[in-house]
C-alpha positions in Angstrom: 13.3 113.2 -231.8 10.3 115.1 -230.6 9.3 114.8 -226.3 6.3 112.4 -227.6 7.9 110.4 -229.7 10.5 109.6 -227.0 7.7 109.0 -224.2 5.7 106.7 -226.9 9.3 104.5 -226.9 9.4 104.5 -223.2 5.9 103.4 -222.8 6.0 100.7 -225.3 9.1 99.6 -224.0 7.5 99.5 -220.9 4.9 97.7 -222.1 7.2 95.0 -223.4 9.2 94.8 -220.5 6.4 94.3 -217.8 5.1 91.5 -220.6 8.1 89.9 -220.0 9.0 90.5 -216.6 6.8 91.5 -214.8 5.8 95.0 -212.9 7.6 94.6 -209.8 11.0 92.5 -211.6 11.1 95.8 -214.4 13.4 98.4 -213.2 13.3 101.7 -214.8 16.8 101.4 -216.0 15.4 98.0 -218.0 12.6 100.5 -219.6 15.6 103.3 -220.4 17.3 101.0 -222.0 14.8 98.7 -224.2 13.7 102.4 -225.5 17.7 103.6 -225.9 17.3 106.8 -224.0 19.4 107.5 -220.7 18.2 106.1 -217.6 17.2 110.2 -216.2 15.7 110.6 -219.1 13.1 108.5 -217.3 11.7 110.8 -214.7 11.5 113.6 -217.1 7.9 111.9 -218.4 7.4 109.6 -215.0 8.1 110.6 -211.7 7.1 107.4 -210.4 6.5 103.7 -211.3 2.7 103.9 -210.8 3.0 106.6 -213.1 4.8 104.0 -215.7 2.4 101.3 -214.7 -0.8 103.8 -215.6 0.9 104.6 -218.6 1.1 100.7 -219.6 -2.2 100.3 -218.5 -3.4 103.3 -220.9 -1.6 101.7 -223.5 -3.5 98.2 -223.3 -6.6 99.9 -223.4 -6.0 102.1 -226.3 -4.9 98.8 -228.2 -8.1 97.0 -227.1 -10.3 99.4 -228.5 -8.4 99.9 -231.4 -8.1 96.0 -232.1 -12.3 95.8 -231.1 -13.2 98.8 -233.4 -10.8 96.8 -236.3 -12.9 94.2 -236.2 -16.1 95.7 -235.5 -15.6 97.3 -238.8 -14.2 94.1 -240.9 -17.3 91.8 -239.8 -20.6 92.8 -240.1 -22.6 90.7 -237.8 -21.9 90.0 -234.4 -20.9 86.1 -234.2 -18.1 86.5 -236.8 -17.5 89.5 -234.5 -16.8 86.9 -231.4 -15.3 84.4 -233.3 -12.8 87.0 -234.9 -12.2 88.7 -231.6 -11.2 85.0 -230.3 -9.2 83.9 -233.6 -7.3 87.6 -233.1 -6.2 86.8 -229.8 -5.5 83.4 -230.4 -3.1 84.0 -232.8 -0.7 85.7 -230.7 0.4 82.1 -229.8 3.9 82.0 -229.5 4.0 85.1 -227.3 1.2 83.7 -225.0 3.0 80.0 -225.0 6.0 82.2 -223.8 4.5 85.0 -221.5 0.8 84.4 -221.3 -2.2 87.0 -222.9 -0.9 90.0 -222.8 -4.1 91.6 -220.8 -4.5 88.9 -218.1 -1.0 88.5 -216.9 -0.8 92.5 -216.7 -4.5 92.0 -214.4 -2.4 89.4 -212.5 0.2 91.7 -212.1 -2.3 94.7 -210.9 -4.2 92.6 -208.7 -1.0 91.8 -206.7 -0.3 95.6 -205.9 -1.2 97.4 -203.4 -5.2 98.8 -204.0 -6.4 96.0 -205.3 -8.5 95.7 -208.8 -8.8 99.1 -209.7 -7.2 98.8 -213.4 -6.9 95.5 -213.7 -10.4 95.7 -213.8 -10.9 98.1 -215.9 -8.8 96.4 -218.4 -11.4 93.5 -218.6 -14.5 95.6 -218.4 -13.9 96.9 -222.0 -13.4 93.5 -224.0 -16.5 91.7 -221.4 -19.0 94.8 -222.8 -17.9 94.8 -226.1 -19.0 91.1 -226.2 -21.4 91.5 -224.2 -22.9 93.8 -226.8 -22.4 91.2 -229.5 -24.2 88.7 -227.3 -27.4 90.9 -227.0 -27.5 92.2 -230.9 -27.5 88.0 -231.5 -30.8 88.2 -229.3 -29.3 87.0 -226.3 -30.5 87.8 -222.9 -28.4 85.9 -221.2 -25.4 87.8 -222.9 -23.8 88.8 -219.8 -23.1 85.9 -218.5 -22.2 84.8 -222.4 -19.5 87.1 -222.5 -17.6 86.6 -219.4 -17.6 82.9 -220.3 -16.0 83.9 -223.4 -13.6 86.0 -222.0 -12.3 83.3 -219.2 -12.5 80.8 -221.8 -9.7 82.5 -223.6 -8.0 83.5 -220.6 -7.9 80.1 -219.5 -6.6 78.8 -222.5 -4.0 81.1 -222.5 -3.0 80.0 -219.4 -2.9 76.6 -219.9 -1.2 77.3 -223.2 2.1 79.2 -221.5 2.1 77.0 -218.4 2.0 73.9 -220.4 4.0 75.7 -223.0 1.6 73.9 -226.0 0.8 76.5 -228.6 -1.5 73.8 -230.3 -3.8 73.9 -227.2 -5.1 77.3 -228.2 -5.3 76.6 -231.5 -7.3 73.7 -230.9 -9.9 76.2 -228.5 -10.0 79.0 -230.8 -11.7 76.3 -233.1 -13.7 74.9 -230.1 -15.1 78.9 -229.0 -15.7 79.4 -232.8 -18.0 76.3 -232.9 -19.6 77.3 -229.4 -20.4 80.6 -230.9 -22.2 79.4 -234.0 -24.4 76.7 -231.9 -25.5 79.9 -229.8 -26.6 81.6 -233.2 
């Protein structure tokens, strides 16, 4: 097992585990053992939570621009862009019934600590320019405002779907954001 290959287990099952649970209810003995390395082992790539919680944090972004440049290369105009970014995210249902979007309950999470909106922020500023991007190359001036609709319109669905525990509700606004998008067109 190489050094990386062992942090790249911890983080993810650190990034699982604060999913789940929450930052301040995962203990780094939960993290040692979702990744099946020795508690100790722990400290040897983090010396402190923050330092897990930055590493989780890293983690979501890397996904997000990995997951935006996927589709960005599989659509080639910038409505099915939006309305794949939304259909992407949306089908992640049965987690988010469960545990919410991934990204916004980690922003919850962040916000509550100490500091304030530092990454949390930073976690929405990607996704909101990236569609902000797609707004304007549809010849939209007002595609600022556009994409932070979108954005809270999935985020609120995905709160609505995991309080009220009714996958079928995102399902049923993934179709609504996909029609919202083409009357924008």
């Amino acid at each position: 097992m190489t050094l990386g290959g062992k942090r790249e287990r911890l983080v993810a099952a650190a990034c699982q585990a604060v999913y789940h649970q929450g930052i301040e209810s995962t203990t780094l003995a939960d993290i040692a053992t979702a990744a099946g390395v020795p508690v100790g082992n722990v400290y040897y790539y983090f010396k402190t939570k923050d330092d897990i919680v930055a590493a989780v944090v890293a983690s979501h972004l890397r996904e997000a621009e990995a997951l935006l440049a996927t589709i960005e290369g599989g659509h080639d105009n910038p409505r099915d862009r939006l309305k794949a970014l939304f259909g992407t995210l949306a089908e992640q249902v049965d987690q988010i019934a469960r545990y919410g979007c991934p990204h916004g309950s980690l922003c919850l999470e962040l916000d509550k600590r100490v500091g304030g909106p530092g990454l949390a922020a930073e976690l929405m500023r990607g996704p909101i320019e990236w569609m902000r991007r797609q707004f304007a190359a549809m010849g939209r001036a007002d595609a600022p405002d556009l994409a932070v609709h979108l954005l809270a319109r999935y985020q609120g669905a995905a709160l609505l779907t995991s309080t009220l525990r009714d996958p079928d509700l995102m399902a049923r606004e993934a179709a609504r954001a996909a029609e919202w998008i083409d009357a924008l067109a």
